[in-house]
C-alpha atoms as one frame of an Amber mdcrd trajectory, in Angstrom:
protein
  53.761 187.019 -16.814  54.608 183.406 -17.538  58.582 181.858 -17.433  59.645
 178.734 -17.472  61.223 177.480 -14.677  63.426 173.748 -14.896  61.134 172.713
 -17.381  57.867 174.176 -15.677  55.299 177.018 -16.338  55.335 179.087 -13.489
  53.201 182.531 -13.349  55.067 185.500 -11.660  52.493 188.550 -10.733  55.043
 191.359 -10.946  55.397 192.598 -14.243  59.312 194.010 -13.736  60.378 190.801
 -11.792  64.312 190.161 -11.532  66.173 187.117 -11.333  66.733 188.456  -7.414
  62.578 188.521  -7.011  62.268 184.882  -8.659  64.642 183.656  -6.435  64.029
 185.112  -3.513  60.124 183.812  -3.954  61.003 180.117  -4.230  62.914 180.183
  -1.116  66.584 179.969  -2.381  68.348 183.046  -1.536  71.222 182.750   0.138
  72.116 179.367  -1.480  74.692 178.322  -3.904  72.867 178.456  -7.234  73.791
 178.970 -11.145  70.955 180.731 -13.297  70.380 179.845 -16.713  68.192 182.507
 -18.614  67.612 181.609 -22.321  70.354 179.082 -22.650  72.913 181.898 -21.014
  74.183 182.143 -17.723  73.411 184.627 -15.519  76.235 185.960 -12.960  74.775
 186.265  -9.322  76.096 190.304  -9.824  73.260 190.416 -11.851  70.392 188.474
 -10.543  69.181 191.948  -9.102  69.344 193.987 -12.520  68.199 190.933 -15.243
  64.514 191.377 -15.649  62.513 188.716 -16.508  60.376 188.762 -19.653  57.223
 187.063 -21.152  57.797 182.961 -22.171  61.481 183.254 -20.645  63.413 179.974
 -20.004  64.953 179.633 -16.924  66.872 176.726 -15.346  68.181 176.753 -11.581
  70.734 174.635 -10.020  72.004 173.696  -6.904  74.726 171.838  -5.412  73.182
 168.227  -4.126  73.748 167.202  -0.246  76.205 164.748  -1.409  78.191 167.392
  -3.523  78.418 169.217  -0.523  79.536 166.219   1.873  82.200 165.645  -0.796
  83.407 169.158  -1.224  83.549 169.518   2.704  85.255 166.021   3.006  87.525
 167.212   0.133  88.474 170.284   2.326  89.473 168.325   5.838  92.005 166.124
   3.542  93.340 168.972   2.351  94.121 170.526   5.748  94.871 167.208   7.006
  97.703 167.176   4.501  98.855 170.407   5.602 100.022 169.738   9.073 103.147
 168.651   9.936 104.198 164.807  10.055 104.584 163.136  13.556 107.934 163.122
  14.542 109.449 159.304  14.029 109.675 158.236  18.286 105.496 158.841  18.244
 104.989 156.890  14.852 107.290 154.125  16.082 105.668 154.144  19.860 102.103
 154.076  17.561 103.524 151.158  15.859 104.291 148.671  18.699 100.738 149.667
  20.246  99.007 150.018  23.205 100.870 148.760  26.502 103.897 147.912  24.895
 106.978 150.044  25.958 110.735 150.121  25.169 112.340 148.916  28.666 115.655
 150.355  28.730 118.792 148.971  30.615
C-alpha cells in the first residue's frame, strides 16, 4: 500500500496498517506529535483504530528543539514567579553588596 507521508511516497507492507503501526515504524512513538490524515486531524485516541488506506495523505509534526527549550524556559518563569518575594532586610543587604555591612552603634 502506498501513503503519503510530509510530502513523500512511502510504501507500508501491511495491508490493515494504523496510524499507531506508521508511527511506531518511523521511530516516533512516544513523542509529541499531531497527525494530519487527508487534510483532518487525527486525535492520538485514535492513532490505534484509524486505518490507513491506498494514496492516503498524511502529514506529521513535531515540536522543534527550540520549541521545547522555550516551552521549558517558559515553565521555570512561571514557577519563578510563584515563590514568595524576599523579605525587604535581604533585598536591601543584596543591594549594598558583597562586604559591605550596616555597623550599628
Amino acid at each position: 500500500m502506498r501513503v503519503t507521508v510530509n510530502g513523500a511516497k512511502r510504501e507500508i507492507a501491511l495491508p490493515a496498517a494504523t496510524i499507531a503501526d506508521l508511527v511506531r515504524e518511523m521511530g516516533l512513538e512516544g513523542k509529541r506529535i499531531a497527525v494530519e490524515r487527508n487534510g483532518a486531524i487525527v486525535p492520538k485516541s485514535r492513532h490505534g483504530e484509524t486505518r490507513l488506506e491506498q494514496g492516503d495523505r498524511l502529514e506529521i509534526v513535531g515540536r522543534s528543539a527550540a520549541a521545547e527549550t522555550v516551552a521549558v524556559t517558559a515553565s521555570r518563569c512561571r514557577q519563578q514567579a510563584r515563590r514568595r518575594p524576599a523579605s525587604r532586610r535581604s533585598l536591601r543587604e543584596r543591594a549594598r553588596g558583597p562586604g559591605r555591612r550596616k555597623i550599628r552603634a
